[in-house]
Each structure stands twice: as structure tokens, then as C-alpha cells.
C-alpha positions in Angstrom: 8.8 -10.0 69.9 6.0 -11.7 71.9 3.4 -13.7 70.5 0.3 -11.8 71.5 -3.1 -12.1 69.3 -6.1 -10.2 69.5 -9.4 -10.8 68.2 -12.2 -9.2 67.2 -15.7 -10.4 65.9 -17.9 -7.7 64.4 -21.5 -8.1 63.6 -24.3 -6.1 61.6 -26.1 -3.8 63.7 -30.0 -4.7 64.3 -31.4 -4.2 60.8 -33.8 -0.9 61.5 -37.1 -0.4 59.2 -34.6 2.4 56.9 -38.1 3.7 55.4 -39.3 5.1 58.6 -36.0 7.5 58.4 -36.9 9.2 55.2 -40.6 9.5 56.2 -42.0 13.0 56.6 -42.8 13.7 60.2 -45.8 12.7 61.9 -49.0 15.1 60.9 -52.6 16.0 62.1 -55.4 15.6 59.6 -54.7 19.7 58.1 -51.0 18.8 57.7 -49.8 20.6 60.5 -46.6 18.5 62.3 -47.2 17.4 65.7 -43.7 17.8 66.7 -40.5 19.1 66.7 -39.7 19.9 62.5 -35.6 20.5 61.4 -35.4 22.8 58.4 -31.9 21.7 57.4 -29.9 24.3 56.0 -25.8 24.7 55.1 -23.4 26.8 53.6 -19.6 26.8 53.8 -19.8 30.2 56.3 -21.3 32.2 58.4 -22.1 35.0 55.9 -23.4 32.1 53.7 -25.4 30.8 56.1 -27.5 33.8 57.2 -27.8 34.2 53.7 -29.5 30.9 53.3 -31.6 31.2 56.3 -32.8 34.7 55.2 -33.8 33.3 51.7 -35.4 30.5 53.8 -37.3 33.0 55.9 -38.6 35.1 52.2 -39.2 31.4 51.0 -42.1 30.7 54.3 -43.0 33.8 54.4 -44.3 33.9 50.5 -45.9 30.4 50.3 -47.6 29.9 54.1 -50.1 27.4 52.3 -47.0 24.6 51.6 -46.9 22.3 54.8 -43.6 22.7 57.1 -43.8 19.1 57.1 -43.3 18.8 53.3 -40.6 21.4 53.1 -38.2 19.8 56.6 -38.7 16.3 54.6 -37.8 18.0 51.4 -34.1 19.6 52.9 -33.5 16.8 54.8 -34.0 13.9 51.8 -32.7 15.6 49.0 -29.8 17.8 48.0 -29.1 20.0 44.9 -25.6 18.5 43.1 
């Protein structure tokens, strides 16, 4: 058995401003996003899934006065238990 050592040193990563990740995306004066705007969905299959995206779909569709920007922030911060 040889005597060979390794080391390692690990640091913390640069500490990032964490609140600009849960901030809804950027938005002209009406609300509208200026960029590109996730609507996060999941399911545990594909039949689920197109499910979820067509309720998504019925959801726009019925309520075109709620800002996209509110609703990506919403699916992307929070989660139903």
C-alpha cells in the first residue's frame, strides 16, 4: 500500500444577490414582459402533461387581463404540496 494523499480545498461560490432569482421578469409600464417568459408546468407523464398544458391554455384564455409576468413568476416560485 503506497502512501499517496490527495487534497482538496473547497470554497463557497461568489455569494449572488438570491432575490433577483425569485423576481418577476422584467416589465414595460402596462405589464407586458420584455422578454422571453417560462410558464413552468409538470406532471409525472405525457398524458398528464398535455393535460396540464391544456388546463393552462383554458386558464389564459379565460383571464387575458392577468399579466403573463405574474402568472410565469407565480409557477416558477411556488408549488402546491
Amino acid at each position: 500500500i503506497s502512501g499517496t494523499n490527495a487534497h482538496v480545498i473547497l470554497e463557497e461560490p461568489p455569494a449572488d444577490d438570491e432575490d433577483d432569482l425569485l423576481d418577476p421578469p422584467a416589465c414595460d409600464a402596462d405589464g407586458t414582459a420584455t422578454g422571453p417568459l417560462p410558464l413552468v408546468i409538470s406532471a409525472r407523464g405525457g398524458a398528464a402533461l398535455r393535460a396540464q398544458a391544456e388546463r393552462m391554455l383554458t386558464f389564459l384564455a379565460e383571464r387575458p387581463e392577468v399579466p403573463l409576468a405574474d402568472i410565469g413568476h407565480s409557477l416558477a416560485t411556488t408549488r402546491a404540496s
